[in-house]
PAZAPA-4460 file (N, C-alpha, C; in steps of 0.05 Angstrom, whole numbers, plus 32768, in hexadecimal, padded with zeros to 4 digits):
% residues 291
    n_x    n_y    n_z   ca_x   ca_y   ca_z    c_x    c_y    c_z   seq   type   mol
   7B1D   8424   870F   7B08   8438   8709   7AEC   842A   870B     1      X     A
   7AE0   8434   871C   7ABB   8431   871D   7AAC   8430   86FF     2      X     A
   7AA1   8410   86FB   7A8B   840F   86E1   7A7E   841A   86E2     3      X     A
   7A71   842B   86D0   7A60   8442   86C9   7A40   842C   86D6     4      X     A
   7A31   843D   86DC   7A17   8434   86D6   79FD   8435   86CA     5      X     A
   79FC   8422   86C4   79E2   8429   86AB   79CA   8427   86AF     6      X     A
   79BC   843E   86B1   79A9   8449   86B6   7986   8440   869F     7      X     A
   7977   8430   86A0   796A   8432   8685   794A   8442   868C     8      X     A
   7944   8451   867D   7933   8465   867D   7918   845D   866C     9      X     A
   7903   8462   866C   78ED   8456   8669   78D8   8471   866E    10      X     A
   78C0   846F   866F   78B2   848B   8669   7891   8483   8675    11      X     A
   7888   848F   8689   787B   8497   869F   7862   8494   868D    12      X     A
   784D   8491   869A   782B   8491   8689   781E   84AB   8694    13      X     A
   7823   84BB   86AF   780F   84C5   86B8   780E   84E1   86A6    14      X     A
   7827   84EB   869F   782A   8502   8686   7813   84F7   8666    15      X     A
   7814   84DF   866D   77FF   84DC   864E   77E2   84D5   8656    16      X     A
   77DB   84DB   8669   77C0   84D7   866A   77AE   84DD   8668    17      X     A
   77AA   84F9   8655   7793   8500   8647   7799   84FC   8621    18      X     A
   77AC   84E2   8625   77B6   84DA   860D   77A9   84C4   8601    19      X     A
   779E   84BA   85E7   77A1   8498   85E1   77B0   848C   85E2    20      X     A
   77AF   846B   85E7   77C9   8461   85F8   77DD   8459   85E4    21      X     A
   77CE   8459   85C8   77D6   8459   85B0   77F1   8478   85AF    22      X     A
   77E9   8488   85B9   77F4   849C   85B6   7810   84A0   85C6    23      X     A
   780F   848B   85E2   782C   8488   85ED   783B   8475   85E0    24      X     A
   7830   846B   85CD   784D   8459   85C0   7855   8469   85AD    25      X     A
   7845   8476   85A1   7858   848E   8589   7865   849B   8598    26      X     A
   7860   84A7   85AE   7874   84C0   85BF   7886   84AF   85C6    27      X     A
   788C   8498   85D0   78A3   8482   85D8   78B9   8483   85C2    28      X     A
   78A9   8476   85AE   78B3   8470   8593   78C6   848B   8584    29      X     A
   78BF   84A4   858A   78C6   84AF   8587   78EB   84BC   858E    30      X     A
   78E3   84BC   85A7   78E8   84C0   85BD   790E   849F   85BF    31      X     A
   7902   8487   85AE   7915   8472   85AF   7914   8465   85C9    32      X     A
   7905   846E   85D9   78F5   8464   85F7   78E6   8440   85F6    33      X     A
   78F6   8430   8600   78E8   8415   85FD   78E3   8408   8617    34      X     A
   78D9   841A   862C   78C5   8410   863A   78B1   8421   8647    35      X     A
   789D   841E   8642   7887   8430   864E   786D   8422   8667    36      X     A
   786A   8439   8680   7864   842F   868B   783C   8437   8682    37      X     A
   7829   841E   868A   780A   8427   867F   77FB   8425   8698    38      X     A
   77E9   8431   869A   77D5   8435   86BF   77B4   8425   86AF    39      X     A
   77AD   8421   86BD   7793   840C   86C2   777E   8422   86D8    40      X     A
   7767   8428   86CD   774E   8433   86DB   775A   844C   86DA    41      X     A
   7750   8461   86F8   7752   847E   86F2   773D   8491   86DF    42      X     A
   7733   8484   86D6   771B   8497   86C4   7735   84A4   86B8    43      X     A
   7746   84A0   86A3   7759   84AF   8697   7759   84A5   867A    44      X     A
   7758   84BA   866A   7754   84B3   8651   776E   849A   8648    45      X     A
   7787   84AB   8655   779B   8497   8649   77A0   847B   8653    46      X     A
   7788   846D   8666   778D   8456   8673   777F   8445   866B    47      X     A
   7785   842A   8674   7773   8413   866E   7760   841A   867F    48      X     A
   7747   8411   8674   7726   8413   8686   772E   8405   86AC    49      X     A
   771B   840C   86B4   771C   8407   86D8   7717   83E5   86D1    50      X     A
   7714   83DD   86C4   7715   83BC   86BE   7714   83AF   86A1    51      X     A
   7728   83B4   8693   772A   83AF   8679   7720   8397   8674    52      X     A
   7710   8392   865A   770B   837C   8655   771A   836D   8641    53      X     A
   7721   8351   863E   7732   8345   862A   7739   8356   8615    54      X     A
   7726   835D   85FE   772A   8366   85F1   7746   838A   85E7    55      X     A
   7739   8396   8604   7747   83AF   860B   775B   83A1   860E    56      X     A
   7763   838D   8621   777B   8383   8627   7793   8379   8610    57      X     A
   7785   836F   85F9   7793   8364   85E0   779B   837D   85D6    58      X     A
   778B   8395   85CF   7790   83AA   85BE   77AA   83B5   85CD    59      X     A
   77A5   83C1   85E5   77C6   83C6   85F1   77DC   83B9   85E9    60      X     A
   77DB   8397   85E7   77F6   8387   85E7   77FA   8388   85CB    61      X     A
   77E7   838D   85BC   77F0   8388   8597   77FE   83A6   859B    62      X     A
   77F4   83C2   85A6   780F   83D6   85A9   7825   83D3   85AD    63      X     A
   7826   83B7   85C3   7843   83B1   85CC   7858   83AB   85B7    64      X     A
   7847   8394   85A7   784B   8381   858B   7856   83A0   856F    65      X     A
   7839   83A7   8573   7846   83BE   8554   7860   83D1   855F    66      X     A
   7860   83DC   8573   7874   83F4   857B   7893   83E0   858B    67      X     A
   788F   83CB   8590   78A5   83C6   859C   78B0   83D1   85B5    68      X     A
   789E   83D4   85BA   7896   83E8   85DC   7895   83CD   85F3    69      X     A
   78A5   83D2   860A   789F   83C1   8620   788E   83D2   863B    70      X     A
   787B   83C5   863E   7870   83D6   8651   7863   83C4   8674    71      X     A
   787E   83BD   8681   787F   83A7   8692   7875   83B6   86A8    72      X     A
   7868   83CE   86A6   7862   83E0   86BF   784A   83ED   86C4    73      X     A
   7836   83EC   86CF   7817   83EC   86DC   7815   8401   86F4    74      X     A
   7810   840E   86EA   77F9   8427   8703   77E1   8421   8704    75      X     A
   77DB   841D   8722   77C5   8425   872D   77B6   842E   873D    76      X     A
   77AC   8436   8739   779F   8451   8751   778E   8442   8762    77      X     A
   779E   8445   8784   7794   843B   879B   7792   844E   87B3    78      X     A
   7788   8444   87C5   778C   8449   87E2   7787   843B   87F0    79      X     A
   77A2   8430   8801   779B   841B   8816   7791   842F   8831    80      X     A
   7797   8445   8833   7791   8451   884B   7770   8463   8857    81      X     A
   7762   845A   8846   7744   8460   884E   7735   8457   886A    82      X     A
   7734   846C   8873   7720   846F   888C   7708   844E   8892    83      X     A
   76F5   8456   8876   76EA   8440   8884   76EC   8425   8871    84      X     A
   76E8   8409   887D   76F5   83F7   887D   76E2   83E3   885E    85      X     A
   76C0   83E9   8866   76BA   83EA   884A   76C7   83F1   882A    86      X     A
   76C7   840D   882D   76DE   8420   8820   76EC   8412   8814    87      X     A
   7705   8405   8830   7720   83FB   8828   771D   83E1   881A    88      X     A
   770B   83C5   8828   76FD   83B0   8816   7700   83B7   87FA    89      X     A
   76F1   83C5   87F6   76E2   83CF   87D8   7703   83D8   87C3    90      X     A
   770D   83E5   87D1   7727   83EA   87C3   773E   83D8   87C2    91      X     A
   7737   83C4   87D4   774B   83AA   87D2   7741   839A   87C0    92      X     A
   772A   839B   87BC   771B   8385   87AA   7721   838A   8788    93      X     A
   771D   83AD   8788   7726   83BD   8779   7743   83AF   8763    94      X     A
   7760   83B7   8775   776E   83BB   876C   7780   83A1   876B    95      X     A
   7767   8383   8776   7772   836B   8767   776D   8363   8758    96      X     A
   774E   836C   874B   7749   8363   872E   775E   837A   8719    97      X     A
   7769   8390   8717   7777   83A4   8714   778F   8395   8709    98      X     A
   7797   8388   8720   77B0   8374   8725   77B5   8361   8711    99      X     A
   779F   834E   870D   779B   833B   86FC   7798   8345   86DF   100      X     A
   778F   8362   86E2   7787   836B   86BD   77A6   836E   86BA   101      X     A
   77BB   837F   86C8   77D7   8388   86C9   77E0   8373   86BE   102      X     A
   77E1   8359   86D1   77EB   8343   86BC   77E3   8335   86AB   103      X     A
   77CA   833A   86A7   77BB   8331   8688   77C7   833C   8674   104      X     A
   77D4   835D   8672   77E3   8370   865F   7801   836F   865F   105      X     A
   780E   8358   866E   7820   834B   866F   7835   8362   867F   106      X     A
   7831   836C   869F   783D   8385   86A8   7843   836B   86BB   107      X     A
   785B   8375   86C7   786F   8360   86DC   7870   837A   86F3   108      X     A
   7865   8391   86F5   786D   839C   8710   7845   83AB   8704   109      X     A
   7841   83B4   8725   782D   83C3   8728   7837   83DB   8740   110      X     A
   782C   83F1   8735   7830   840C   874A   7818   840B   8758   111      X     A
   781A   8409   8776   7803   8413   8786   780B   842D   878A   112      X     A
   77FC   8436   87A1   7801   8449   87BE   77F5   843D   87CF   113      X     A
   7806   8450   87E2   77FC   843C   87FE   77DD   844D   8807   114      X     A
   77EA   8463   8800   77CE   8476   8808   77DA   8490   880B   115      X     A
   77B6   84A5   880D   77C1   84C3   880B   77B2   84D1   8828   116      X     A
   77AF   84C1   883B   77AA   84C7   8857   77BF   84D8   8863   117      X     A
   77C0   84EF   886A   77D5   84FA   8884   77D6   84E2   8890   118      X     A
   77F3   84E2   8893   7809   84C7   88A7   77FC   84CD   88BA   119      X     A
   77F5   84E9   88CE   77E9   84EB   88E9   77D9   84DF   88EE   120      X     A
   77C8   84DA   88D4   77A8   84D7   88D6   77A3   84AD   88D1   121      X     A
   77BD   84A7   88D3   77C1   848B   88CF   77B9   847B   88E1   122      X     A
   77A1   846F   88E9   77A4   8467   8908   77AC   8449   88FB   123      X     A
   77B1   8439   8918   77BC   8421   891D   77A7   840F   8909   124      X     A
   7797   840F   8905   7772   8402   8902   777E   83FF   88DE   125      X     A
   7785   841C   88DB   7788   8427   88BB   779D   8414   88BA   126      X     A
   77B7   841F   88C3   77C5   840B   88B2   77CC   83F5   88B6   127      X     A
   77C3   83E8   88CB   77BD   83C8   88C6   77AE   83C3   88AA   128      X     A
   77A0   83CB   88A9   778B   83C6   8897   77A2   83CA   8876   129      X     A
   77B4   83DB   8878   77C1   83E6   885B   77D4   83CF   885B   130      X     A
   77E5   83B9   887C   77F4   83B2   8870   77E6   8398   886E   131      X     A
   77D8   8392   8873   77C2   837B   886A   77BD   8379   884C   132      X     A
   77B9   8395   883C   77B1   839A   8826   77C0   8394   8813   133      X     A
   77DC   839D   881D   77F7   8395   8811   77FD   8379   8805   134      X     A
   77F5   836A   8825   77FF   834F   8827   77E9   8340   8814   135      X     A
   77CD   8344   880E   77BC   833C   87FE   77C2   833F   87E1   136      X     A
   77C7   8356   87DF   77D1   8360   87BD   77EF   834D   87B1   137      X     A
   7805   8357   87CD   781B   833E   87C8   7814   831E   87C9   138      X     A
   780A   8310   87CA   77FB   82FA   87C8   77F3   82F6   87AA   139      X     A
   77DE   830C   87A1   77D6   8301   878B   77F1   8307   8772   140      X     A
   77F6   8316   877C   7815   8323   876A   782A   830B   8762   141      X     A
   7827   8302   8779   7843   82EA   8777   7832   82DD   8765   142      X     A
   781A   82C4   8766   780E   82B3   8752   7811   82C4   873C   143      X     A
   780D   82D8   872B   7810   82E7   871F   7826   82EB   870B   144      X     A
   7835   82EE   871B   7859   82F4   870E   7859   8312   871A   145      X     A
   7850   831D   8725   7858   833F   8725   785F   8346   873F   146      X     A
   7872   835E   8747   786C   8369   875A   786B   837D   8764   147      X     A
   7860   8385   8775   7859   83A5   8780   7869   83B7   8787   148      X     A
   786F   83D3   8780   7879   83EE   877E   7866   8407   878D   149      X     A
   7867   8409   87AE   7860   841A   87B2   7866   8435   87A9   150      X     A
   785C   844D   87AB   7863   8469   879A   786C   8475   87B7   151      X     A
   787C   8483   87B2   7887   8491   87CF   7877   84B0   87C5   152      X     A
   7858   84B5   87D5   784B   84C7   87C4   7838   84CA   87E4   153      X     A
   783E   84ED   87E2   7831   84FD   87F9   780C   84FC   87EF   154      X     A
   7800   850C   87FD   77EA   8516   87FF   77EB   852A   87EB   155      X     A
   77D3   852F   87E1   77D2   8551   87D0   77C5   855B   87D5   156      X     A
   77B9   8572   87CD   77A6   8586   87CE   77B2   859D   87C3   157      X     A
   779E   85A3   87AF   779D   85C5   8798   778E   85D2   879A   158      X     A
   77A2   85F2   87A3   7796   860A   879C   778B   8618   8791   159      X     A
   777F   862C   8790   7778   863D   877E   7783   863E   8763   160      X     A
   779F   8645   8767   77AE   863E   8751   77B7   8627   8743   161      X     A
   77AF   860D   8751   77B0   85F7   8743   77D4   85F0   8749   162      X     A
   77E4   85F4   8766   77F2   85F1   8776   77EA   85DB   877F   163      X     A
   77FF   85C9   877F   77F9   85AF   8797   7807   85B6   87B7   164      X     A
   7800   85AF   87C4   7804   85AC   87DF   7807   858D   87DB   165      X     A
   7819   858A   87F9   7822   8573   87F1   782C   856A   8816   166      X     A
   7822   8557   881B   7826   8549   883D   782E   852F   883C   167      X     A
   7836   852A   884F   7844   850E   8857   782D   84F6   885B   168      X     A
   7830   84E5   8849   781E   84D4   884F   7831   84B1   884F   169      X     A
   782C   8498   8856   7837   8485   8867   784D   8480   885A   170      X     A
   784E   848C   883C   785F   8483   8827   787A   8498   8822   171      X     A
   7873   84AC   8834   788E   84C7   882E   7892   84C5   8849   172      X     A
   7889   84C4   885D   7893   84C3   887E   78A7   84AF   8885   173      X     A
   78C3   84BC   8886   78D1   84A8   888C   78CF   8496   889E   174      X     A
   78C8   8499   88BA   78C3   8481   88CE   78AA   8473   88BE   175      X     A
   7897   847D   88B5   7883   8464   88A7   7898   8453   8894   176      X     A
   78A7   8463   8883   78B2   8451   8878   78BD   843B   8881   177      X     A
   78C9   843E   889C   78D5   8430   88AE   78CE   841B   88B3   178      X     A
   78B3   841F   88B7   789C   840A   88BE   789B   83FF   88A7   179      X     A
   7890   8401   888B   787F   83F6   8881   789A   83E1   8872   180      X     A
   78B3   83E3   887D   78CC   83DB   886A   78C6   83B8   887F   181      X     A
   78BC   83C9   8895   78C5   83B2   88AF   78A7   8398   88A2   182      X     A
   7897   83A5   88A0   7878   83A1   889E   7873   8397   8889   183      X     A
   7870   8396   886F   786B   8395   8855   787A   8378   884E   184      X     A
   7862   8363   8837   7877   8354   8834   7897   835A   881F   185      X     A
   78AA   8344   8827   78C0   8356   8811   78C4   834C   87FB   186      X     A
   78AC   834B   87ED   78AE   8349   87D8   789F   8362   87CB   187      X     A
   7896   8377   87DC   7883   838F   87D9   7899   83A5   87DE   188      X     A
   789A   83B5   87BB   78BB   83C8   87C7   78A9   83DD   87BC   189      X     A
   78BD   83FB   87B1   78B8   8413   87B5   78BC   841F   879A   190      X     A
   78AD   8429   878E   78A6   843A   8779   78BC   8453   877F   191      X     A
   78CF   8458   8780   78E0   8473   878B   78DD   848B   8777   192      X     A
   78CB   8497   8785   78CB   84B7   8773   78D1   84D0   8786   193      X     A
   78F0   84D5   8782   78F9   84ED   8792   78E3   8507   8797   194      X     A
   78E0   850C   877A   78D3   851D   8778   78B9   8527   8789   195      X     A
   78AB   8511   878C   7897   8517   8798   789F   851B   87B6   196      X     A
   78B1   850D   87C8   78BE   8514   87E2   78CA   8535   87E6   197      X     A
   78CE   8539   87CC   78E1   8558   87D3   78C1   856A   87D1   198      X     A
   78AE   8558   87CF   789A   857B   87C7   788D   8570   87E4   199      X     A
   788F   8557   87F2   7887   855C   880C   789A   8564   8827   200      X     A
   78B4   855E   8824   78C6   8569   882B   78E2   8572   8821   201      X     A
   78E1   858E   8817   78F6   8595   880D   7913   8594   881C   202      X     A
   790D   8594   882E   792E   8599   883C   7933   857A   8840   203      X     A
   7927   8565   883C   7930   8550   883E   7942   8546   8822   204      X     A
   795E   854C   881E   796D   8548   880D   7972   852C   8806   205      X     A
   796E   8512   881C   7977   84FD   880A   795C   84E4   8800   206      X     A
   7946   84F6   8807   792F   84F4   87F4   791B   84D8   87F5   207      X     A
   7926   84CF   8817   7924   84B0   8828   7939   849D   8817   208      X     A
   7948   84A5   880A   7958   8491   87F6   7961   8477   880C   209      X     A
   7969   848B   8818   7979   8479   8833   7969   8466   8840   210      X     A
   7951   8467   8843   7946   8457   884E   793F   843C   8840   211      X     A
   792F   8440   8820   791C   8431   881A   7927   8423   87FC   212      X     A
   7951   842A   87F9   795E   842A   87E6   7960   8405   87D9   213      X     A
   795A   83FC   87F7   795D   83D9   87EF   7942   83D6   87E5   214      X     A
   7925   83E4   87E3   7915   83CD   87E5   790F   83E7   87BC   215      X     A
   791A   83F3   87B8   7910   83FF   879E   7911   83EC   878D   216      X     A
   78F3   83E9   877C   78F6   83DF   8766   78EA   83E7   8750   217      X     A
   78DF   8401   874C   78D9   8410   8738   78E1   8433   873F   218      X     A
   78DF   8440   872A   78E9   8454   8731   78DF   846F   8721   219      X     A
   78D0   8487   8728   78CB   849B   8712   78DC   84B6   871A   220      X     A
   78E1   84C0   86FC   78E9   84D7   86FB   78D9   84EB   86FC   221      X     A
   78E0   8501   870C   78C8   8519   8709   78DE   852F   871A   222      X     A
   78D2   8547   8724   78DA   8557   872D   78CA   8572   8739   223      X     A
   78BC   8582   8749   78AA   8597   8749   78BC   85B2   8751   224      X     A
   78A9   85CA   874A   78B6   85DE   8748   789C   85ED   875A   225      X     A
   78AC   8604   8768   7899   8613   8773   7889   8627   8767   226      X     A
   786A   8624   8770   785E   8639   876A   784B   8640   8780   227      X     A
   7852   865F   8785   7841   8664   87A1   784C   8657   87B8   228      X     A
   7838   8645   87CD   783E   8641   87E2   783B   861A   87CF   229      X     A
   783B   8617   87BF   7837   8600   87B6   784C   85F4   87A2   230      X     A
   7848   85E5   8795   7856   85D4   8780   784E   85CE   8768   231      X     A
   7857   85D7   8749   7850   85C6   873D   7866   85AA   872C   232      X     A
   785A   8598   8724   7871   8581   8712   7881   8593   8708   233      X     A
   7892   858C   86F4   78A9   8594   86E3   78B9   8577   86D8   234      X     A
   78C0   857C   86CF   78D3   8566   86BC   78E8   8564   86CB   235      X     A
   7901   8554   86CB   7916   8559   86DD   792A   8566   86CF   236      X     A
   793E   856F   86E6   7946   8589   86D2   7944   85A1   86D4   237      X     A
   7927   85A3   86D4   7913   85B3   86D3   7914   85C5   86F2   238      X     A
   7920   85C3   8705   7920   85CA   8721   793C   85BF   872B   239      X     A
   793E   85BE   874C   795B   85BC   8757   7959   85A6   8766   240      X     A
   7945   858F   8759   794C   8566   875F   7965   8568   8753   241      X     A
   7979   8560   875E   798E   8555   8754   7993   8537   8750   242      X     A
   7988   852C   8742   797E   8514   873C   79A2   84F9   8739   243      X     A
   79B3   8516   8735   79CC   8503   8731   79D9   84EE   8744   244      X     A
   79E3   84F8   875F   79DD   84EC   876B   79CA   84D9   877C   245      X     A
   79BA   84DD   8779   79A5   84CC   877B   79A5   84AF   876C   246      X     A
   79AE   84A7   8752   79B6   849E   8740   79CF   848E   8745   247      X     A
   79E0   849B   874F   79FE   8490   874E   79F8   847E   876E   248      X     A
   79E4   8486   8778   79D4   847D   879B   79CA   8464   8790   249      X     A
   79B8   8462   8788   79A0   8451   878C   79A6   8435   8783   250      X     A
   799D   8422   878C   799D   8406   8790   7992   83ED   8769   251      X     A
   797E   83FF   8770   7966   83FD   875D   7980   8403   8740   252      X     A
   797B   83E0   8733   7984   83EA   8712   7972   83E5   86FD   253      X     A
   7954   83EB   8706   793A   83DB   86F4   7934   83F7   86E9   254      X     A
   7925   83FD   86CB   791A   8410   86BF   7918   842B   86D9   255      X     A
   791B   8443   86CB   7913   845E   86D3   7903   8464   86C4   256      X     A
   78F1   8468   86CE   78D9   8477   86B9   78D4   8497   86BB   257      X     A
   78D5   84B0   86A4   78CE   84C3   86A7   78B9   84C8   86A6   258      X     A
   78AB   84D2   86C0   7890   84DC   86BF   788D   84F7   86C9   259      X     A
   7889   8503   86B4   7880   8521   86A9   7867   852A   86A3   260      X     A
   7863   8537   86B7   783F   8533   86BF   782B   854D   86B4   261      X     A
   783D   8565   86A7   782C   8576   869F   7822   8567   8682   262      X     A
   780E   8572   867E   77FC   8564   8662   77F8   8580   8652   263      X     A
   7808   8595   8653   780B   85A5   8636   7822   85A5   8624   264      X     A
   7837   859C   8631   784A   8599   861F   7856   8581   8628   265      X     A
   784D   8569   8620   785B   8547   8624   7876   8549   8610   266      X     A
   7879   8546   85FD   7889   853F   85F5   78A6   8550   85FC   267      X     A
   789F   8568   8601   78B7   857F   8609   78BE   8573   8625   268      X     A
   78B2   856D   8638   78BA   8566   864E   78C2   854E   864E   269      X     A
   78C5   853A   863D   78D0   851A   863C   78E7   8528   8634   270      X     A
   78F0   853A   861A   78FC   8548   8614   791B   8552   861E   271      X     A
   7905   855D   8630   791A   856F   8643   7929   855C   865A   272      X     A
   7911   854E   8667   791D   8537   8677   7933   8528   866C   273      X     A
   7933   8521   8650   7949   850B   8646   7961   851E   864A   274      X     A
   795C   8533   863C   7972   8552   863A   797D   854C   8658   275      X     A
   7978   8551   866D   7982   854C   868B   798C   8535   8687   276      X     A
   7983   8524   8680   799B   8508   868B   79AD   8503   8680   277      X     A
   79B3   8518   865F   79C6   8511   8651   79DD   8527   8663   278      X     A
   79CD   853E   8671   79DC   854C   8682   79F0   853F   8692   279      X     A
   79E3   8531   86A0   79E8   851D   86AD   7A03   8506   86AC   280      X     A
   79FC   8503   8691   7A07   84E7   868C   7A26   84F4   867D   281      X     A
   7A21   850C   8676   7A39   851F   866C   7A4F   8523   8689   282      X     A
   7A43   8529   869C   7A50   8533   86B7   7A59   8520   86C3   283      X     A
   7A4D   8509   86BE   7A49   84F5   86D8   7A66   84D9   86CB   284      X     A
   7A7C   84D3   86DC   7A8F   84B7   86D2   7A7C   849D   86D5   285      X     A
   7A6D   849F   86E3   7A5B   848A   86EE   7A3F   847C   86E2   286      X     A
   7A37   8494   86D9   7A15   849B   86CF   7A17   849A   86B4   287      X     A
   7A0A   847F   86A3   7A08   847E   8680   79E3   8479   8683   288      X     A
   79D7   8489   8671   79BB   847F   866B   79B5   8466   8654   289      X     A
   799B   845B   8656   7995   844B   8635   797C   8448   8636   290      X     A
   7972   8451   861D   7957   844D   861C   794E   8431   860A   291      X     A
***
């Protein structure tokens, strides 16, 4: 008989970000959740400043200290894929001091993106330049201790109704992926969030698993649901990701993090998300969770 596998679950930052950061270790804590992931810059209430200073940096880790919270995991908001090359400079310069605050707060992985350019609109010029960017960020990463988690994360744009639209950009296009698996150093793996692949291509059922399954080393939970000609988040569960197999698939046995991105009801949607995996873990010979 096949050893079950154990799954450990951990809890997403971008749902708490009009939160104090004080305020995601109570929802953790709550919750029996002992690892949380924290984002750096973003103008977001719930993040560390665009360049924290010592001080900011201590107050986070004594959270770590009082709540017993591990939080080995860093967002930050990039784009390697900008047009002009000033621009791109400025954002590489950016997201290595970023780098160095990440491991000042004692985080061992950092989330980029590669970028939110239409793949069309990718010329040769561009992404030289992104896997250059890569190879610079992995550099400082290794002296560091940490390493990089691209987000498998389309393009957006919102409607009227506050609908995302959602396009293929270098990081959901499977042949880019192709490339950037060939391209990238390998020590630079993949942030795997189904979710966001099914709201840029729904009929693609195995969600690039197949492709980019060796290089995963972080991973978020989410899920979108239709509205209009658009999308919005949802919790998982919450819509028809079938997240189980996917699970009983994947390579990757490092933290899952739920990230549940509406900000009116956080705690119901961690909630409900856990509710699904106990679904899950009820149905499944294979599939045990632990938080």
């Amino acid at each position: 008989m096949q050893e079950s596998k154990v799954i450990k679950i951990g809890c997403g930052e971008w749902g708490f970000r009009n939160r104090p950061m004080r305020e995601h270790f109570e929802i953790a804590r709550e919750f029996d959740i002992k690892w949380l992931e924290f984002g750096i810059g973003g103008n977001q209430i719930g993040r560390l400043s665009e360049f924290p200073e010592s001080d900011e940096i201590e107050g986070f880790k004594s959270l770590n200290q009082e709540f017993g919270i591990e939080t080995p995991f860093c967002c930050i908001e990039n784009d390697f894929t900008l047009a002009d090359e000033k621009d791109h400079l400025k954002m590489l310069d950016k997201v290595k001091k970023q780098i160095q605050a990440a491991a000042d707060c004692g985080a061992k992985q950092v989330r980029l993106f590669a970028g939110f350019t239409a793949v069309e609109e990718v010329s040769p010029k561009i992404w030289e330049r992104m896997i250059k960017a890569f190879a610079d960020a992995d550099q400082l990463c290794e002296s560091l201790g940490l390493t990089i988690a691209i987000e498998t994360h389309g393009g957006i744009t919102f409607d009227e109704e506050e609908s995302a639209h959602h396009f293929n950009s270098v990081s959901t296009d499977p042949e880019s992926l192709i490339r950037l698996l060939d391209q990238l150093p390998p020590r630079v793996g993949f942030n795997y969030d189904p979710g966001n692949i099914k709201a840029v291509r729904p009929e693609d059922k195995d969600f690039c698993l197949s492709i980019i399954n060796d290089r995963i080393n972080y991973c978020h939970l989410k899920d979108w649901t239709r509205k209009g000609d658009g999308w919005v988040a949802v919790a998982i569960g919450d819509d028809d990701l079938d997240y189980g197999p996917l699970f009983e698939t994947m390579n990757y046995d490092g933290v899952c993090l739920i990230e549940y991105e509406p900000l009116h009801d956080c705690r119901d949607g961690i909630s409900r998300s856990l509710d699904y995996l106990q679904r899950i873990e009820e149905q499944s010979e294979l599939l045990s969770f632990q938080r």
